[in-house]
C-alpha positions as CSV (number, residue, x, y, z in Angstrom):
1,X,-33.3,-47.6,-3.6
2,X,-35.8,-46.1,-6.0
3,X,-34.1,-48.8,-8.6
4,X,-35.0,-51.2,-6.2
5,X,-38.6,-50.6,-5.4
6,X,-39.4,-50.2,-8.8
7,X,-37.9,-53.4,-10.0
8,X,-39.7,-55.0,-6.8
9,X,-43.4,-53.4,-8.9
10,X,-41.9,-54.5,-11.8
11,X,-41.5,-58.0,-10.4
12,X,-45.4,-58.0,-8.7
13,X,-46.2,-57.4,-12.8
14,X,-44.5,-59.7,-14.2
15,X,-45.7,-62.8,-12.0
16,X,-49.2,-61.5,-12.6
17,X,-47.9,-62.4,-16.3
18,X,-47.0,-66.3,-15.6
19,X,-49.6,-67.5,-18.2
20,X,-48.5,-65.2,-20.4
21,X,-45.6,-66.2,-23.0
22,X,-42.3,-65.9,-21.3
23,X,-40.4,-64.2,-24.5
24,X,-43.5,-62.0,-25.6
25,X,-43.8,-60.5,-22.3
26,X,-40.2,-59.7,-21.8
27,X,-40.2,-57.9,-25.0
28,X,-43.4,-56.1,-24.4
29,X,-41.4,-54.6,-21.2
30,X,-38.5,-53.7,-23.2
31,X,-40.7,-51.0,-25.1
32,X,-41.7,-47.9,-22.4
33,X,-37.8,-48.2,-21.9
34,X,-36.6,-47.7,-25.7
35,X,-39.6,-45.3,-26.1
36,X,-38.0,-43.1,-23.3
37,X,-34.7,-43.5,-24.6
38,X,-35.6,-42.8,-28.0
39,X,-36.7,-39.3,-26.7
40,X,-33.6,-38.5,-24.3
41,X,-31.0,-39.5,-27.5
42,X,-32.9,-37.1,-29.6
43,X,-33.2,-34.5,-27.3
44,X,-29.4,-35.1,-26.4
45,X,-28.6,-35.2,-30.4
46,X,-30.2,-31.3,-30.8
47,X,-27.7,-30.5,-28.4
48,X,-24.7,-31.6,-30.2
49,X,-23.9,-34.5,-28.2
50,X,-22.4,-37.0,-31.0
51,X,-23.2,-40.2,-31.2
52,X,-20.4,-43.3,-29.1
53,X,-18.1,-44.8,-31.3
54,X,-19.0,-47.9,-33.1
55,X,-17.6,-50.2,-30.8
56,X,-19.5,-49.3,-28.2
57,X,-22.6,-49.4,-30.2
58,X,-21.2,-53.7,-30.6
59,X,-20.5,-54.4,-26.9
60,X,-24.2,-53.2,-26.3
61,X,-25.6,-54.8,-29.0
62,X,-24.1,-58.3,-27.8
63,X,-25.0,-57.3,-24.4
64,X,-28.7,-56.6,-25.2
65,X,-29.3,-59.9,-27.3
66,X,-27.7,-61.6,-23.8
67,X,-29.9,-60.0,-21.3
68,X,-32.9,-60.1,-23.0
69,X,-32.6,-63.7,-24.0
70,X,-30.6,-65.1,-20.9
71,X,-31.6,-62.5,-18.3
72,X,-35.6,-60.8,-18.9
73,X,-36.8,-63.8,-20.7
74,X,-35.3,-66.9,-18.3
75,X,-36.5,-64.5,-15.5
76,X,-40.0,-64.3,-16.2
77,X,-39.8,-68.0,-17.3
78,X,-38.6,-68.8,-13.7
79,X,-41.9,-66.8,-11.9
80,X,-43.6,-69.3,-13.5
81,X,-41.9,-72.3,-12.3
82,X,-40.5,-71.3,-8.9
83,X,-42.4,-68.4,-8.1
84,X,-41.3,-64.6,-7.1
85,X,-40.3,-65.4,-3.8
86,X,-37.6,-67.8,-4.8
87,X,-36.6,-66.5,-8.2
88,X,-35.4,-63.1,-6.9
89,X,-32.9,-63.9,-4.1
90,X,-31.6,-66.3,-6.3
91,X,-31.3,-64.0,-9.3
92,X,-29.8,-61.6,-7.1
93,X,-27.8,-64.2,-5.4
94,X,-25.9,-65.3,-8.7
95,X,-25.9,-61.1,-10.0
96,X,-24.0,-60.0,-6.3
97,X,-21.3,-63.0,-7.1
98,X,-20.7,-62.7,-10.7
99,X,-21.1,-59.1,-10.5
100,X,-18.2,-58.5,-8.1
101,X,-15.9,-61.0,-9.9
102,X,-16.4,-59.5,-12.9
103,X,-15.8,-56.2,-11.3
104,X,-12.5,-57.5,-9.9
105,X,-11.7,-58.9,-13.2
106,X,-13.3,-56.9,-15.8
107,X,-13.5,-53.4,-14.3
108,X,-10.6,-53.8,-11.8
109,X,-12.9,-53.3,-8.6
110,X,-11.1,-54.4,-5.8
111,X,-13.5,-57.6,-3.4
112,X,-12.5,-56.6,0.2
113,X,-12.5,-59.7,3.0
114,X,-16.0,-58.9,3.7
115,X,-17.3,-58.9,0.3
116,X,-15.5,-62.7,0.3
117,X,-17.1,-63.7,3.0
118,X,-20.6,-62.5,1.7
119,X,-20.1,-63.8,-1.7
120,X,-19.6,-67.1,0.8
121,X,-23.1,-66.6,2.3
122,X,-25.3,-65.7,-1.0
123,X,-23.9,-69.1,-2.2
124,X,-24.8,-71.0,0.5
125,X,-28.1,-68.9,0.6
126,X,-28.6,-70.2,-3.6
127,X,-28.0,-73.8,-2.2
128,X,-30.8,-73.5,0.4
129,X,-33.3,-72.1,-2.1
130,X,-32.4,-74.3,-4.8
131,X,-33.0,-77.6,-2.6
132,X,-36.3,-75.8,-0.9
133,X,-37.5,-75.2,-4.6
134,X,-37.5,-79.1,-4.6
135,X,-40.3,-79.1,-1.8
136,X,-42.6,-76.6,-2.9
137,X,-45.2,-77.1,-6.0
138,X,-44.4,-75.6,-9.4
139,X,-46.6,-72.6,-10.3
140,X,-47.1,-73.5,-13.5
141,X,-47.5,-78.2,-14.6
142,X,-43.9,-79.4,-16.6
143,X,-44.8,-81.7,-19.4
144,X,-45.6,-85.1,-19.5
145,X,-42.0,-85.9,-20.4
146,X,-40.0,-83.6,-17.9
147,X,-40.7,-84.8,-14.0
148,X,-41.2,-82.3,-11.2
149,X,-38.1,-82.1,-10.1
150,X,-36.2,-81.7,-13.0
151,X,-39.0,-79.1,-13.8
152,X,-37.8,-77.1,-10.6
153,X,-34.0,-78.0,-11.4
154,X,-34.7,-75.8,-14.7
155,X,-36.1,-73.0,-12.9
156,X,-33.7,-72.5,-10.3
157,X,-31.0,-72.9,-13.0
158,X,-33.3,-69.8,-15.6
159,X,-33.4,-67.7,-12.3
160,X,-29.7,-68.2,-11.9
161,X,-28.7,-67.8,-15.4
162,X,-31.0,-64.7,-15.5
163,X,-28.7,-62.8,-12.9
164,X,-25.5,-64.0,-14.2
165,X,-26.6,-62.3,-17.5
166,X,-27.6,-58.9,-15.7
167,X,-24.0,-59.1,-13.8
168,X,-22.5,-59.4,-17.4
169,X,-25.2,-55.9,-18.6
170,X,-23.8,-54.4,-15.0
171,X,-20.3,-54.4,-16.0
172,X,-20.7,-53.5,-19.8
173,X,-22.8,-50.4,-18.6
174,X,-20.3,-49.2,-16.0
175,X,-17.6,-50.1,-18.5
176,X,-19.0,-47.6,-21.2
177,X,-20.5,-44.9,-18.5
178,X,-17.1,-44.6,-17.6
179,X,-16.3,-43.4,-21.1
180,X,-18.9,-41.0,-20.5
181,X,-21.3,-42.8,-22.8
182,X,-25.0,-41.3,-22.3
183,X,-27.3,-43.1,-20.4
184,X,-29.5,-42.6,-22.9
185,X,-27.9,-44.4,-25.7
186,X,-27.4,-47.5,-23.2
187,X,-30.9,-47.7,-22.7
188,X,-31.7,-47.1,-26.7
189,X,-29.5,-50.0,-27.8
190,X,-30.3,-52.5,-25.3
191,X,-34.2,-52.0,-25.2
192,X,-34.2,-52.1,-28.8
193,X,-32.3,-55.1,-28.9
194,X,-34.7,-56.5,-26.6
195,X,-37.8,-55.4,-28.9
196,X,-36.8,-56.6,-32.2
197,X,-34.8,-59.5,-30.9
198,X,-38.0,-60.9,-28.6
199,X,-40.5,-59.4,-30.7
200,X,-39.5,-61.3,-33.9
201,X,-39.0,-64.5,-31.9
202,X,-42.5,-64.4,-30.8
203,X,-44.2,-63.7,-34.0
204,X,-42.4,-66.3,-35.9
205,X,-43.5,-69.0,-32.9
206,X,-46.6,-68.1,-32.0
207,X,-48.3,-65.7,-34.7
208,X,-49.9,-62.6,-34.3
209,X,-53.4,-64.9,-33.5
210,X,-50.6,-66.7,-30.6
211,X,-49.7,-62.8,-29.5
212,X,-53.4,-61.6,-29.3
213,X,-54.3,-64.8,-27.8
214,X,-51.7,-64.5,-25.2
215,X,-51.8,-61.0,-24.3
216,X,-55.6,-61.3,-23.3
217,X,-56.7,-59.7,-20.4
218,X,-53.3,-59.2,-19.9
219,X,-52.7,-55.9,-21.6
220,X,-52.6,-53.5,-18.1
221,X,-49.8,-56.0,-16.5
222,X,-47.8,-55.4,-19.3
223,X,-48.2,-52.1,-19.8
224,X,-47.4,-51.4,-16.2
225,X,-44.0,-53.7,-15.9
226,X,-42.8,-52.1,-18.5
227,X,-43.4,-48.6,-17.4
228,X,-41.8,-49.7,-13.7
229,X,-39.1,-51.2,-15.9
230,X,-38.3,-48.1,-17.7
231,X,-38.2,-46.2,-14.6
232,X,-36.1,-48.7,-12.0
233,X,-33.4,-49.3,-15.5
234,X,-32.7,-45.7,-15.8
235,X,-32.4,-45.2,-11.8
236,X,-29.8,-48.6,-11.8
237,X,-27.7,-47.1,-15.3
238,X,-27.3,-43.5,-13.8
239,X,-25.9,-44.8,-10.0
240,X,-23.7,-47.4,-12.2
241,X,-22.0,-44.1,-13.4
242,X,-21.0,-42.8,-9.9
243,X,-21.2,-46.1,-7.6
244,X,-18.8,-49.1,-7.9
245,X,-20.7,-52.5,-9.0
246,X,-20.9,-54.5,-6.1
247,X,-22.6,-51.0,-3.6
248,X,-24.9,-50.4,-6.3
249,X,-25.9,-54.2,-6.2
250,X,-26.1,-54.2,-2.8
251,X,-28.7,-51.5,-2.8
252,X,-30.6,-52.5,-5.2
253,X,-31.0,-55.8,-3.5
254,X,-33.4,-54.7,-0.5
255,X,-35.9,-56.0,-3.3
256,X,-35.2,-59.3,-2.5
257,X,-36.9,-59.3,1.5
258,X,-39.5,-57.2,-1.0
259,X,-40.3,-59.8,-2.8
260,X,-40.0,-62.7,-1.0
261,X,-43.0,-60.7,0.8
262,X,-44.8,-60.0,-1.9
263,X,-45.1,-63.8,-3.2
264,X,-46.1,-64.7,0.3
265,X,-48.7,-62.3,0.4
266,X,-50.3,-61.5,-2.6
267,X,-49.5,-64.8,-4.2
268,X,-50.0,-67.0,-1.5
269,X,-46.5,-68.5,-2.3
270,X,-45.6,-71.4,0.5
271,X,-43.5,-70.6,3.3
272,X,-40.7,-73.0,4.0
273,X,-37.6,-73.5,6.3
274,X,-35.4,-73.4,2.9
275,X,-37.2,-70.2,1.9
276,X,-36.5,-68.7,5.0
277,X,-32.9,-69.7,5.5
278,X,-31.8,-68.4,2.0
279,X,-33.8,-64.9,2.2
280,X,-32.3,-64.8,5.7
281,X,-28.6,-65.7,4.5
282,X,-28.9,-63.7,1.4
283,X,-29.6,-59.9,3.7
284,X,-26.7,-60.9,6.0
285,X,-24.6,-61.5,3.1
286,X,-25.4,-58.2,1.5
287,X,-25.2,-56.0,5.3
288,X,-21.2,-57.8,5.2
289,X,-20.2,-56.1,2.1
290,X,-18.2,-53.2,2.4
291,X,-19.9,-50.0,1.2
292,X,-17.0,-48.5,1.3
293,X,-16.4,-44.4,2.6
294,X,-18.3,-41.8,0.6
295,X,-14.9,-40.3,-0.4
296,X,-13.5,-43.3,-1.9
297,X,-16.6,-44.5,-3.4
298,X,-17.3,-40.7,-5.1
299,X,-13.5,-40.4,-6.7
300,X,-13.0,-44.6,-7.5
301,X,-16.4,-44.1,-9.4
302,X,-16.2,-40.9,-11.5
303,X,-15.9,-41.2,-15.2
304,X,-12.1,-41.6,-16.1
C-alpha cells in the first residue's frame, strides 16, 4: 500500500509534466532512485556483501533499457495523450495480466480459477477504456498528419505497452530477489540504466538549450516524481522478495480508483460511461484474485 500511494504522487507529478519531454522527464525521475541506491550498495559493500554474479548484472541491464524505454517513457507519453485517469487502469490492466502469465510461466506461480476469471474482467475493463479514450479530447493536439483517433489509438496502445514492460521488470526482480540479490543493486542497475540510457537520448535530440528549455518552470515537478518514485520503487522491490507477483500487484493497484480521482479532480479530466465502467471492472477484477493464506503466501515467497 505505501508502494501504491506513492506511485499514485508520483503519477499527480508526472501529468503536471505533460508539456514537458516525455523521455527527459522519465530520466530525470530515474535519478533520486539511483542516488539512493548508490548509497545503500556502498553501504552494503563496507559490509562485505559481494557484488551478484555477472549474469544478473545482464538480465537487469536488459530489463532497465526495456522499462525505461517501453515502460517510464511510453507512460508519461500516454498522460499526455489520454490523461491520468485512463492511462493508469490500463497500465495496470495490461501489468495484472502479463504479470500473472508470466508468473505462471516464468516464475512457476500457480493462476488459481479466480485469478482467471479476473484476468477476464481487467481485459474487458482495457476494452471499455480503450473505446472511451475514443470519446474524450486528447490532452495534448496530434500532428497535422496523425488524426484524433489514431492519436488516442497510440496512447492507449503506450499506456498498455508501458505495463506489459513493468510486468516483464516484476518478474526479473522477483526472479533475482529470490537469489537473494540486494534490493539495492536492483535499484542501482535499473535506475542507472534509466539515467544514461534517457539522459543521452535527450541530449542528442534536443540539446542542452532543448533540456533547459523544457525543464522551465518545471524543475519542482521533477524533482518531486522522482523523490515519490524512489520511495514507492523500493517499497514494490522489497514486498516482491516475500509476496508472490500477482498479491503484490493486486495491492499496489488501489492506485488505480486513486487516480482515476485525481485526474477528475485536480485535472478536470472528463467523466464518461467508458471511464466508469473500466475503473469499475478493473477493482472487481483485482477483489476476485485470490490473496492466497498468509501461511502459503509467507513460505511460497521466501528466497529459495
Amino acid at each position: 500500500m505505501t508502494a501504491s500511494c506513492l506511485y499514485t504522487a508520483a503519477s499527480i507529478c508526472q501529468r503536471q509534466l505533460v508539456a514537458c519531454d516525455a523521455l527527459w522527464a522519465a530520466c530525470v525521475k530515474a535519478v533520486p532512485t539511483m542516488l539512493l541506491a548508490a548509497g545503500g550498495m556502498w553501504w552494503l559493500r563496507r559490509r562485505g556483501r559481494p557484488w551478484p554474479a555477472p549474469r544478473v548484472f545482464a538480465a537487469l541491464l536488459l530489463t532497465g533499457l526495456l522499462v525505461q524505454l517501453a515502460g517510464n517513457g511510453a507512460f508519461q507519453w500516454s498522460l499526455a495523450v489520454v490523461g491520468l485517469a485512463p492511462a493508469v487502469p490500463l497500465c495496470f490492466g495490461a501489468l495484472i495480466v502479463g504479470g500473472a502469465l508470466l508468473g505462471r510461466l516464468y516464475l512457476g506461480e500457480p493462476i488459481t480459477v479466480r485469478a482467471g476469471l479476473a484476468m477476464i474482467l481487467l481485459l474487458a475493463a482495457i476494452g471499455l477504456l480503450a473505446a472511451g479514450s475514443k470519446h474524450t479530447a486528447a490532452i495534448t493536439s496530434p500532428p497535422p498528419a496523425i488524426s484524433p483517433g489514431l492519436w488516442s489509438a497510440l496512447g492507449v496502445a503506450a499506456a498498455l505497452g508501458s505495463g506489459l514492460a513493468y510486468a516483464v521488470q516484476g518478474a526479473v526482480i522477483r526472479h533475482v530477489a529470490r537469489r537473494e540479490v540486494p534490493v539495492m543493486y536492483v535499484l542501482l542497475v535499473l535506475s542507472t540504466t534509466g539515467v544514461a540510457s534517457l539522459g543521452t537520448i535527450s541530449i542528442l535530440r534536443l540539446g542542452a538549450d532543448g533540456i533547459v528549455g523544457a525543464s522551465q518552470g518545471l524543475w519542482a515537478w521533477l524533482a518531486l516524481q522522482g523523490l515519490f518514485n524512489a520511495g514507492a520503487f523500493y517499497a514494490l522491490s522489497k514486498s516482491l522478495q516475500w509476496v508472490p507477483m500477482v498479491q503484490v500487484n493486486v495491492l499496489n493497484a488501489s492506485q488505480i480508483a486513486l487516480a482515476a480521482l485525481a485526474g477528475v479532480i485536480f485535472f478536470h479530466e472528463e467523466v464518461t460511461a467508458y471511464l466508469l465502467g473500466g475503473v469499475g471492472l478493473t477493482i472487481v477484477g483485482l477483489l476476485l484474485i485470490d490473496r492466497g493464506s498468509p501461511a502459503r503466501t509467507a513460505s511460497g515467497a521466501r528466497p529459495r
